[in-house]
PAKOL-517388 format. One line per field, with one value per residue (C-alpha): residue number from 1; residue in one letter; x, y, z. Coordinates in steps of 0.2 Angstrom, whole numbers, plus 2048, in hexadecimal, padded with zeros to 3 digits. Example, Ala and Ser with C-alpha at 12.3 -4.5 7.8 and 13.67 -1.06 7.14 Angstrom:
<rs>
resi [1/2]
resn [a/s]
c1 [83E/844]
c2 [7EA/7FB]
c3 [827/824]
</rs>
This chain:
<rs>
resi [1/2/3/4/5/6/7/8/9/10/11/12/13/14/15/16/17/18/19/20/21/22/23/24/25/26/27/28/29/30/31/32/33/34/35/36/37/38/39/40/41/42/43/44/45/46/47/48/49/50/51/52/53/54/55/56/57/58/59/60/61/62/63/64/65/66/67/68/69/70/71/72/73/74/75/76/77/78/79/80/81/82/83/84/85/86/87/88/89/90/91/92/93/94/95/96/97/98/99/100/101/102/103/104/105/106/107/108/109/110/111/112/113/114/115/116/117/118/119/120/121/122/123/124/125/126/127/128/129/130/131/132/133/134/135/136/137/138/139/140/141/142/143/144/145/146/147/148/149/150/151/152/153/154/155/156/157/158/159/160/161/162/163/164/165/166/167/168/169/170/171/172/173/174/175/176/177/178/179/180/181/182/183/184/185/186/187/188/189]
resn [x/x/x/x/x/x/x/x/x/x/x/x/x/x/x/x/x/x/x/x/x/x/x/x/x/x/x/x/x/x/x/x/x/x/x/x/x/x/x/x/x/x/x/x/x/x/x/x/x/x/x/x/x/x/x/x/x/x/x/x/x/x/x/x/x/x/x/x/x/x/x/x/x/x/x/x/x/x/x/x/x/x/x/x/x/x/x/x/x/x/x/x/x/x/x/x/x/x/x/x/x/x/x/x/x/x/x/x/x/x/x/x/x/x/x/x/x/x/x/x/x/x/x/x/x/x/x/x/x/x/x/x/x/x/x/x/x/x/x/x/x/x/x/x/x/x/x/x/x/x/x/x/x/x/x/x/x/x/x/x/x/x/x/x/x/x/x/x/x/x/x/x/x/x/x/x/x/x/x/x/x/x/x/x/x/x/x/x/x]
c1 [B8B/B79/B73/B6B/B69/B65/B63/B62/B6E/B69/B68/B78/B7A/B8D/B9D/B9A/BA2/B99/BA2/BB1/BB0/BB9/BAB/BAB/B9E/B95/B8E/B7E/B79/B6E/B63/B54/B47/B52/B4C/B5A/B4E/B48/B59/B60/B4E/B52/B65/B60/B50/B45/B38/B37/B47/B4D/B3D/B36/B2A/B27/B2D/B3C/B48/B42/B51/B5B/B67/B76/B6C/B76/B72/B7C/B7C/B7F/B89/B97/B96/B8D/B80/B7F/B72/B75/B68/B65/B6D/B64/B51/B48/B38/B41/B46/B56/B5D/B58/B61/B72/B72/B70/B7D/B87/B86/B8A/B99/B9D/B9D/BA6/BB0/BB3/BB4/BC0/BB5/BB8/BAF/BB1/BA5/B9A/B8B/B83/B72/B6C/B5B/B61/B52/B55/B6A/B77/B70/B7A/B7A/B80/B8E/B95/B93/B9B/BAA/BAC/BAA/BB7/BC3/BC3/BC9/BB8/BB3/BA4/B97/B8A/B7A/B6C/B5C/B4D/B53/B3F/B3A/B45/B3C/B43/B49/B53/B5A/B6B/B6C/B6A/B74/B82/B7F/B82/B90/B9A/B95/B9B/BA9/BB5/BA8/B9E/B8B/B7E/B6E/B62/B4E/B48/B38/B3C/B4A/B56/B69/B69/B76/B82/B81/B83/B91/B99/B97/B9A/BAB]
c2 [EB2/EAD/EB2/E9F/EA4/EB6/EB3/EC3/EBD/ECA/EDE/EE8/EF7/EF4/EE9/ED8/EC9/EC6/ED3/ECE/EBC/EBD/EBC/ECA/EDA/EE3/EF1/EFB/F0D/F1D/F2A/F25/F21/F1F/F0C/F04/EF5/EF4/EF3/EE4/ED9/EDA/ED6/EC7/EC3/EC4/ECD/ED1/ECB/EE1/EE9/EF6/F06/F15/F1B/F24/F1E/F0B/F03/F09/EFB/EF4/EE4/ED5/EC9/EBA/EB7/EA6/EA4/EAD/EBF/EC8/ED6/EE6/EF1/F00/F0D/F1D/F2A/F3E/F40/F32/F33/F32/F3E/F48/F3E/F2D/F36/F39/F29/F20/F2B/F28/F16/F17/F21/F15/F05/F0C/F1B/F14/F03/EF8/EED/EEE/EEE/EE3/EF1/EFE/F00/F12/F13/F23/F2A/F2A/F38/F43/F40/F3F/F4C/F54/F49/F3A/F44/F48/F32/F31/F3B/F34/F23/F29/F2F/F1E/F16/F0B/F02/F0B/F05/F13/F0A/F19/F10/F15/F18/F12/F25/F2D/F33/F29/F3A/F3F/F30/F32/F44/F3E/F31/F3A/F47/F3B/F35/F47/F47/F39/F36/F25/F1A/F0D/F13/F04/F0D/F02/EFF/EF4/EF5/EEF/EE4/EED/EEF/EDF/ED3/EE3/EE7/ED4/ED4/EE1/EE0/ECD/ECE]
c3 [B9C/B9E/BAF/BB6/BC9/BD3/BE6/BF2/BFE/C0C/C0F/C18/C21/C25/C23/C22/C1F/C0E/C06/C0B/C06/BF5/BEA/BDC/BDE/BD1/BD9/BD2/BD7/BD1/BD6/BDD/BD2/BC1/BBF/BCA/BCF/BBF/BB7/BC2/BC0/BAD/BAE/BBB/BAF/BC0/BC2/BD6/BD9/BDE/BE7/BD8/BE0/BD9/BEC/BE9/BF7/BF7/BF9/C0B/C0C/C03/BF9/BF7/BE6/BE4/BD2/BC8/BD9/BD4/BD8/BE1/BDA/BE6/BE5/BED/BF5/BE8/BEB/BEA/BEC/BF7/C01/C11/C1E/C1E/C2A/C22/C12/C18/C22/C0E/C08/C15/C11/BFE/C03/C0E/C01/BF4/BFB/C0F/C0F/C07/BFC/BE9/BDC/BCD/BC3/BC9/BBF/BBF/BB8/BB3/BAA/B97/B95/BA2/BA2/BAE/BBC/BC9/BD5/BC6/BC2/BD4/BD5/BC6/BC9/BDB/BD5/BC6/BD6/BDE/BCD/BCC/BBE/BB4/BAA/BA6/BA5/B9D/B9F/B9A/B88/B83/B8B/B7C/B6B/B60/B57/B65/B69/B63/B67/B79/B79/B72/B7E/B8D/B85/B84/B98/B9F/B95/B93/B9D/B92/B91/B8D/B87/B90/B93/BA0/B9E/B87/B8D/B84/B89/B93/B89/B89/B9B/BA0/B94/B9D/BAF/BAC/BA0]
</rs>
């Protein structure tokens, strides 16, 4: 599937009528700061289309995208370290829990991004797993691949592999376009 159109639609902070209208959602969620931004402006082919900062913690809403107007893209606040307070913190997690664990929306896939340098953290892993519980559909998507000496590459990739198990990892760059074709293949088949 060529992606032709990316419209954000609006932000949400709870239920609303646009996700409950029928139209399929590809959710897309990580830590703060591992490139989420970066990763949905190359799958759209947009630059601005998701906000990028180098502010862990940009994103604080549930961002709707209605792609080639026929699903919608959600991008998700990141969850672990963000430059908010405490309170602001457990409000966002709150509201990650609430979309995929609390609500009743599906998913068509979840897309979890992770740093392919630094691998799944703690904080992926307990996502993972409680994704996993909830019998979502997971793609792995380990951007930053450009960051890996080329030596250690599949050593590390490999190693991510053994961690998060059955799930399909695309080894992904955003910034060297790589991994796009596979990860609209996909979230989109």
């Amino acid at each position: 599937m060529n992606i032709t159109s990316a419209t954000f639609v609006k932000g949400i902070v709870a239920a609303d009528p646009l996700l409950e209208n029928g139209i399929s959602q590809i959710a897309f969620i990580g830590r703060s700061n591992v490139g989420k931004s970066s990763v949905i402006n190359a799958f759209v082919n947009q630059k601005g289309l998701a906000i990028t900062s180098s502010f862990p913690g940009r994103t604080q809403q549930i961002n709707l995208f209605l792609i080639n107007k026929k699903f919608y893209l959600v991008d998700l606040p990141g969850y672990g370290y963000a430059k908010v307070s405490g309170e602001r913190r457990g409000e966002i997690e709150d509201l990650i829990n609430w979309y995929f664990f609390d609500s009743n929306y599906e998913q068509k896939k979840v897309v979890l991004i992770i740093d392919a340098k630094v691998g799944p953290t703690k904080d992926d892993l307990q996502m993972l797993h409680s994704l996993e519980e909830q019998g979502k559909d997971i793609v792995v998507v380990a951007n930053k691949v450009d960051k890996i000496k080329k030596t250690d590459y599949d050593k590390q990739l490999e190693k991510i592999r053994a961690i998060v198990g059955i799930h399909k990892i695309i080894p992904f760059s955003a910034e060297k376009r790589f991994g796009i074709n596979d990860l609209v293949n996909a979230v989109t088949h």
